[in-house]
C-alpha positions, 0 to 999 in steps of 0.5 A: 296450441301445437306443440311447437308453437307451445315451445316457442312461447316458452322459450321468448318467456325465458329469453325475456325474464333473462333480458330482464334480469340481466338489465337488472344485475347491470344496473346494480352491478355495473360500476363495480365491474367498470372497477374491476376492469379498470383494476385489471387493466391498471395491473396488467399495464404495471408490471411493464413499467415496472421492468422498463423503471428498473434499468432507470434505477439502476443507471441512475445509482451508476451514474451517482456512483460515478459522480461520487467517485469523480467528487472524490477524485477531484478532492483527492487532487486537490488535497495532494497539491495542498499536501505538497505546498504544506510539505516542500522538499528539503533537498535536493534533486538529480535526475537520474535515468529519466527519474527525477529523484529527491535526495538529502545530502549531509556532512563530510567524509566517507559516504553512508546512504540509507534506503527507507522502507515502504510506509515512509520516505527519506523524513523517516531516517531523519526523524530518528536521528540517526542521520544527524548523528552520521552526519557528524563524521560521515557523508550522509545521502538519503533518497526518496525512493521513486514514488515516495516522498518527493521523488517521480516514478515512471511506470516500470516494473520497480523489483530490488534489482530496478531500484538498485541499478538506479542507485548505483547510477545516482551514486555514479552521478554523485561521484561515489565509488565506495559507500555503506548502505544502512536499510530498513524493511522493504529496502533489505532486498534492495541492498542486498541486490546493490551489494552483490551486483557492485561489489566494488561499490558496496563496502559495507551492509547495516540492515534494520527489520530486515525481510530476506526469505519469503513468507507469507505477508498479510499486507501483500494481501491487502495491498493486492487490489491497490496494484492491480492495473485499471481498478488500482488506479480507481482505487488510489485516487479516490479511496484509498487516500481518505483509508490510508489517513484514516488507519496509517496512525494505527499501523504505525503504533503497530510497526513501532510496538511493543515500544511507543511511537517517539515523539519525533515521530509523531509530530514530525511525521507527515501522514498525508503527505505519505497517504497520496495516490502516487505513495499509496501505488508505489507501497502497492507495487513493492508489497506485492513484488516483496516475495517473489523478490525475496524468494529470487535473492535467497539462492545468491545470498552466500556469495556475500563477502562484505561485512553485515551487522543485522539489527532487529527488534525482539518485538517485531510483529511485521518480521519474524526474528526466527525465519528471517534475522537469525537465519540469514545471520546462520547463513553469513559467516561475516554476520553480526546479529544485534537483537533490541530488546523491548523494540518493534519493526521501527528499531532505529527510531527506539535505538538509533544509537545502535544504528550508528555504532554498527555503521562504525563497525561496518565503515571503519578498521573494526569490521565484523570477521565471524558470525556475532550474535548480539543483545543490545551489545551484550552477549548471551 
């Protein structure tokens, strides 16, 4: 046999024992590589299902997100109608500049108004007393502010000086020329600017926990998202009800310690009532402005001439009684500071009759004619 024919036969003899062994592993094995592909292709084809399956989630989530929020809203609205059927106004109405205002209006004689802070409404003043207590010889007007209580607010940029102007044309409408103004918190600045744009309108200044220089204020923090144009308005409608409910009793407790919330109050006050969505963005809006506002007022302040009794709890944790009170009380000549022992922010509710005898002071013949620093009518 040759050589090449050797080779040959050689090499069909390997070709066919690898044939044979071949046939023989895919036999045995066969299924197993059928698995295997079958894994394979199965892992190979899940990874883009997966990335399409995850924008579906995602949209989904949203679209349960966005849901919910309309559920809220919706609720929201509705609870406001109850809230305002439950809790009808007890005044009246005059419109005023395009601004429909609720006022309540008690009593007879020389006019006396009292401007509520941020939180409450006009109810917050009667609550007290002090209103009923005026009322028994002086004309007594209160108003919602816009946005607050009963009253409308359009959207404008409401500074100190816009709720003034309003005021001073309200009082026009009203047929008042000459009054005295009792203001709480927020409304300090408001009266203040009242004072030094109408002079002639303005007899007399009583001012209650009373923010006058510009400080750093954690509810301006807080407050800051809920006045943002767009996702404030989200906001207000649809969570920050249910929240305001939910902390509002806790941070009156705050407002009104180290004393105890009055009874009065406490049964009288309407929570939910103040927790709707227009409130809610108005105590926004004004928290946010209060510093600036504050800080823009202080240049003019010396220019006051009218008498001003400056009342302050020593408890006070929302004003500082050192950086705002006293100061301003130093800076006044014609002042009269009245420290309350043992009262909070919320000092006419726990000494309403303080309130009243400075409204005498300041609206009657006995007027403050230099500076007076005072403890609960005590000298110290």
């Amino acid at each position: 046999m040759s050589l090449t024919t050797s080779v040959q036969k050689t090499l069909a003899d390997s070709a066919g024992a690898a044939r044979s062994e071949a046939t023989r592993w895919l036999d045995n094995g066969g299924s197993r590589l059928d698995d295997a592909a079958k894994r394979a292709r199965s892992a190979l084809g899940a990874g883009p299902r997966r990335r399409a399956a995850a924008p579906v989630a995602i949209g989904a989530a949203a679209i349960g997100v966005v849901a919910a929020m309309g559920a809220l809203a919706y609720y929201n609205i509705r609870r406001t109608r109850r809230d305002e059927s439950e809790h009808p106004p007890i005044g009246r109405f005059i419109t005023v500049d395009g601004v429909r205002l609720h006022y309540i209006d008690k009593g007879k004689g020389d006019v006396v108004t009292l401007i509520h802070g941020n939180l409450t409404l006009a109810e917050d003043f009667l609550l007290s007393g002090v209103v009923d207590k005026l009322a028994e010889r002086y004309r007594v007007i209160v108003f919602d502010r816009p946005g607050f209580g009963h009253s409308e607010r359009p959207h404008r940029v409401w500074t100190p000086g816009a709720y003034a102007e309003l005021l001073e044309k309200a009082f026009s409408q009203l047929c008042v020329d000459r009054l005295t103004i009792v203001s709480h918190s927020f409304a300090s600045l408001i009266s203040l600017d009242l004072a030094l744009q109408h002079p002639s309108l303005v007899q007399g200044l009583v001012i209650v926990g009373g923010y006058f220089y510009p400080t750093a204020r954690a509810d301006v923090f807080f407050m800051s998202v809920t006045a943002m144009p767009g996702l404030g308005d989200v906001m207000r409608y649809t969570i920050s009800p249910p929240l305001t409910r939910l902390f509002l009793p806790g941070i009156l407790r705050w407002l009104f310690s180290p004393a105890p919330v009055t009874e009065r109050f406490e049964q009288g006050f309407p929570n939910s009532f103040a927790a709707r969505p227009l409130q809610i963005g108005a105590e926004a809006e004004d928290s946010v402005l209060m510093v600036a506002s504050a800080m823009k007022l202080q240049s003019r302040y010396r220019e006051l001439r009218l008498p001003i009794v400056i009342l302050t709890g020593d408890g006070d944790k929302m004003v500082d009684l050192d950086r705002q009170a006293k100061r301003f009380h130093e800076e006044i000549p014609q002042s009269e500071l009245i420290v309350i022992p043992g009262a909070g922010h919320m000092a006419h509710h726990t000494a309403p009759d303080e309130v009243v005898a400075a409204v005498d002071r300041v609206a009657g013949p006995q007027k403050p004619t230099q500076r007076q620093t005072l403890e609960f009518g005590r000298s110290f």
